[in-house]
One Martini backbone bead per residue (centre of mass of N, CA, C, O) as a GRO file, in nm:
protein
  175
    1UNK     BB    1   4.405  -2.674  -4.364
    2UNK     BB    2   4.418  -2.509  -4.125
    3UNK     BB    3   4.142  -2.345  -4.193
    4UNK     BB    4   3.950  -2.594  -4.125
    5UNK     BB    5   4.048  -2.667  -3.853
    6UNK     BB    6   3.955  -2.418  -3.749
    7UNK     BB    7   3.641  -2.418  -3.826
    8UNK     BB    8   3.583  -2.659  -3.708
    9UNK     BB    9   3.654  -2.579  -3.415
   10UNK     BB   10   3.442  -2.348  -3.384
   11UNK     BB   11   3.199  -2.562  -3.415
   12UNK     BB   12   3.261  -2.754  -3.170
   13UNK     BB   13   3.266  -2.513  -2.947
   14UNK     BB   14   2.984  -2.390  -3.000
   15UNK     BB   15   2.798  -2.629  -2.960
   16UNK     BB   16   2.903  -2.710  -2.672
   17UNK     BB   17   2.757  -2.481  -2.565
   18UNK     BB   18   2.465  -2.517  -2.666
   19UNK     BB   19   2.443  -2.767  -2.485
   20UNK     BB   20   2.546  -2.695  -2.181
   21UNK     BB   21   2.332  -2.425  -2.220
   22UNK     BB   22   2.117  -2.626  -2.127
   23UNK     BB   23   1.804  -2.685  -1.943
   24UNK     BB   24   1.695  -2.782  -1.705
   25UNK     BB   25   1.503  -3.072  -1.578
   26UNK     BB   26   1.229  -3.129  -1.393
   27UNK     BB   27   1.168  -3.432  -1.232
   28UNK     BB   28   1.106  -3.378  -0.968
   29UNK     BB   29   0.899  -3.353  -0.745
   30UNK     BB   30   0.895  -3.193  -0.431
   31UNK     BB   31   0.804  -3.262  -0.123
   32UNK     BB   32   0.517  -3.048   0.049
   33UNK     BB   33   0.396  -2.877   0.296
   34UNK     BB   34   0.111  -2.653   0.248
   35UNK     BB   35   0.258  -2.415   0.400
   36UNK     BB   36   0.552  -2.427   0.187
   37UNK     BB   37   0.333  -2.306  -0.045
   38UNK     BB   38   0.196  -2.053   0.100
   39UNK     BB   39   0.494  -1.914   0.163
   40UNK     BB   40   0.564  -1.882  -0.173
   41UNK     BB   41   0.333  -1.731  -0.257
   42UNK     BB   42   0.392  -1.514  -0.096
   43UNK     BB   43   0.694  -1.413  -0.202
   44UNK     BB   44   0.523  -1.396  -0.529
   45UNK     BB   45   0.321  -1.170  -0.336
   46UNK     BB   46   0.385  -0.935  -0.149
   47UNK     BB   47   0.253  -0.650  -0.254
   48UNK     BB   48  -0.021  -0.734  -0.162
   49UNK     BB   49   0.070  -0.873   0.140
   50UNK     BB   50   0.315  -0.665   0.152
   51UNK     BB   51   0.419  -0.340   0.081
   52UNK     BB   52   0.645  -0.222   0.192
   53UNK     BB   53   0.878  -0.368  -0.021
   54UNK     BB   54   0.762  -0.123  -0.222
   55UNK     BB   55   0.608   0.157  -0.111
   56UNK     BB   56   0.870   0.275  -0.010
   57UNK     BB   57   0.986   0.388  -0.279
   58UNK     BB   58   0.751   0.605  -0.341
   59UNK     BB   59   0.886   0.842  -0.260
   60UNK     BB   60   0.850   1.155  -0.433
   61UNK     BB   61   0.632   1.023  -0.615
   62UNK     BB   62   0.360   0.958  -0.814
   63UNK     BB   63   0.046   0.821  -0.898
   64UNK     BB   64   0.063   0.832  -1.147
   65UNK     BB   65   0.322   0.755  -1.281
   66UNK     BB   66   0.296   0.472  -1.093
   67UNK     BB   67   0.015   0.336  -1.139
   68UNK     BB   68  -0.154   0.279  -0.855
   69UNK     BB   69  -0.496   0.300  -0.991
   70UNK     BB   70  -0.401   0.108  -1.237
   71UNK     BB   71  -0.154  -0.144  -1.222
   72UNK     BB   72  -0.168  -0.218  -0.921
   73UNK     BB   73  -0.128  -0.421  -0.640
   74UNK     BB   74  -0.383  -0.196  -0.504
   75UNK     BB   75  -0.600  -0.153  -0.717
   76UNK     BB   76  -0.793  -0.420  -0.587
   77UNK     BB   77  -0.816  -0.268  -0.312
   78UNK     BB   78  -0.939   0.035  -0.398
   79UNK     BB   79  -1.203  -0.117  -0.531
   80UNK     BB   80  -1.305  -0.211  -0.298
   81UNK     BB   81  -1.306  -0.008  -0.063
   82UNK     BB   82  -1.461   0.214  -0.286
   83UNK     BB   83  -1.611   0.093  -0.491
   84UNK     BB   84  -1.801   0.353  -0.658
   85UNK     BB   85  -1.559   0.561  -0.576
   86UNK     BB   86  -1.315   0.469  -0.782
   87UNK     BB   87  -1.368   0.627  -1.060
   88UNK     BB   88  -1.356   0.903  -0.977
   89UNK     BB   89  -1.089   0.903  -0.836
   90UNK     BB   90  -0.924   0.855  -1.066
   91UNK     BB   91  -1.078   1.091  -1.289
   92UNK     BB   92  -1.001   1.348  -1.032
   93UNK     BB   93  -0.719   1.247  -1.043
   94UNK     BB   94  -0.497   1.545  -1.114
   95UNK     BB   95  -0.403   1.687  -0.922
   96UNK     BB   96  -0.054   1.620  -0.709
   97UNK     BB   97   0.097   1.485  -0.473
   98UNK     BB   98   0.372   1.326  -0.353
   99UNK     BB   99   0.494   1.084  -0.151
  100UNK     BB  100   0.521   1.051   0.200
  101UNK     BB  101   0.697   0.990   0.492
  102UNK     BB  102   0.557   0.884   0.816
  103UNK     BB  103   0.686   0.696   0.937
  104UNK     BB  104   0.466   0.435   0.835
  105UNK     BB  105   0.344   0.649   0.676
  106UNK     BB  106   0.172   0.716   0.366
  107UNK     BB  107   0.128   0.989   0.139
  108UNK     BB  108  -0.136   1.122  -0.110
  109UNK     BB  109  -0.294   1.373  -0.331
  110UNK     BB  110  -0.576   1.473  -0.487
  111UNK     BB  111  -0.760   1.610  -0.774
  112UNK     BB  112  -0.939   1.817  -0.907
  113UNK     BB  113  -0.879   2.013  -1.184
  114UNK     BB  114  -0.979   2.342  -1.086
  115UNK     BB  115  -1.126   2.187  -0.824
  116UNK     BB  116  -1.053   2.099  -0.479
  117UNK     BB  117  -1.324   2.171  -0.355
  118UNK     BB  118  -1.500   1.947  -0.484
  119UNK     BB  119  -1.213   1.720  -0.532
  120UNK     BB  120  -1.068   1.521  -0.291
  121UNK     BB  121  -0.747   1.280  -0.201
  122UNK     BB  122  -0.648   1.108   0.036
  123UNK     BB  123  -0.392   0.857   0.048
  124UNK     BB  124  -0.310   0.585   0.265
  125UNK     BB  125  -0.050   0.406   0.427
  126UNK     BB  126   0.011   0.132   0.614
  127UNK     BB  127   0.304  -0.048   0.616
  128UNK     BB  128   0.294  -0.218   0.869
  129UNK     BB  129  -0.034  -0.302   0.893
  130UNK     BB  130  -0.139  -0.285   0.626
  131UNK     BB  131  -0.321  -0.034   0.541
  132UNK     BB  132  -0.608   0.167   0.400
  133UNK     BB  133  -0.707   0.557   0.366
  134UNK     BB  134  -0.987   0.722   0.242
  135UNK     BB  135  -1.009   1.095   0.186
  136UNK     BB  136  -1.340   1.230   0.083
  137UNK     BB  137  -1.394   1.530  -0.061
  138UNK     BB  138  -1.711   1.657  -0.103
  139UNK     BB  139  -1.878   1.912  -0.105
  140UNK     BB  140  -1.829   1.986   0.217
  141UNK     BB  141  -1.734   1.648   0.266
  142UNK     BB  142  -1.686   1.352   0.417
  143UNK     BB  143  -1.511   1.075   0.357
  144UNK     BB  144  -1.439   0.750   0.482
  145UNK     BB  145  -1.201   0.480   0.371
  146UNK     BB  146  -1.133   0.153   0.564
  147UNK     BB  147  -0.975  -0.094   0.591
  148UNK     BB  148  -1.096  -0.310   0.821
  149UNK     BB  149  -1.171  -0.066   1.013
  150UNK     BB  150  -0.854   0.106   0.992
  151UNK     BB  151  -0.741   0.351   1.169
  152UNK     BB  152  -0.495   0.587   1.058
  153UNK     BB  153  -0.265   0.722   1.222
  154UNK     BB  154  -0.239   1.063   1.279
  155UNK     BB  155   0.065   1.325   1.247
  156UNK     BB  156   0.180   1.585   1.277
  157UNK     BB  157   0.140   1.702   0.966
  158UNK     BB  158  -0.099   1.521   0.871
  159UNK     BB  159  -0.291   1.599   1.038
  160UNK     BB  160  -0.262   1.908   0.985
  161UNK     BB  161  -0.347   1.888   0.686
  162UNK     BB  162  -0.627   1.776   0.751
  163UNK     BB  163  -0.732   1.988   0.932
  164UNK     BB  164  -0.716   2.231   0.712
  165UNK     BB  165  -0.893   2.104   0.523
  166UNK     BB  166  -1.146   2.123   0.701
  167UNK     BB  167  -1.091   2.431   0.727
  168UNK     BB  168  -1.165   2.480   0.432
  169UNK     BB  169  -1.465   2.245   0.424
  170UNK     BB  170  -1.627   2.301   0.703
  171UNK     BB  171  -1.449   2.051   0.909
  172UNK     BB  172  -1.427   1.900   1.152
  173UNK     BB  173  -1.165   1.836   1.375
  174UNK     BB  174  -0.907   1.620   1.460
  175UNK     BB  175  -0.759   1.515   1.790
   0.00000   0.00000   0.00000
């Protein structure tokens, strides 16, 4: 007798948990003015709307690696910005320097597998401003391009690695 008294109490102890952890459901919905509809909608794609919150993570990763050119939300600001010129950078980006970051401004640059002289690409992010910046090597040519055209400013290091490349490229330098 104790052992069905025990196994019925295991059963309605079972029971009583799974009503209890039944999900709520929302009878009303809370009135809202458009403004904090527009917020909410910005707080759950914020990486689209503002980068910083995820791509300062990005520091030391690749952009292969972390499928940047193909699976983020900056994938389809980087297919508008480049245009056709969107699917080459895919292509050709095989050999790769891993993000660094400088100030504001991430950077990481990719080229043609044994060819970096006829296809290179750098990509700049400037996670304060949100604007992206790809710099196109090809056949000692040079294409920029600014999202908005806003041009982000380059310092330092990241200045001189591009001054580098242009003289390598026998391209004048930026002062």
């Amino acid at each position: 007798m104790k052992k069905r008294a025990k196994h019925l109490f295991i059963v309605t102890m079972s029971c009583f948990i799974l009503i209890s952890c039944k999900k709520e459901t929302v009878k009303s919905v809370p009135a809202t003015d458009s403004t904090s509809i527009i917020t909410h909608s910005l707080k759950s794609d914020s990486a689209i709307i503002n980068p910083s919150d995820t791509l300062n993570n990005l520091v030391d990763k690749s952009v292969i690696g972390t499928h940047l050119l193909t699976e983020s939300s900056i994938t389809p600001r980087l297919k508008t910005l480049l245009g056709s010129d969107f699917d080459q950078m895919v292509k050709y980006w095989n050999t790769e320097t891993p993000f660094t970051k400088e100030g504001d401004v991430l950077h990481a640059s990719g080229c043609k597998q044994h060819d970096c002289n006829t296809y290179s690409y750098d990509l700049y992010i400037d996670t304060k401003n949100n604007k992206i910046n790809v710099y196109k090597f090809s056949q000692s040519k040079l294409t920029v391009f600014a999202e908005d055209d806003f041009r982000i400013a380059l310092k330092d290091s990241l200045l001189q690695d591009l001054n580098t490349k242009k003289l390598n490229a026998t391209i004048p330098k930026e002062k």
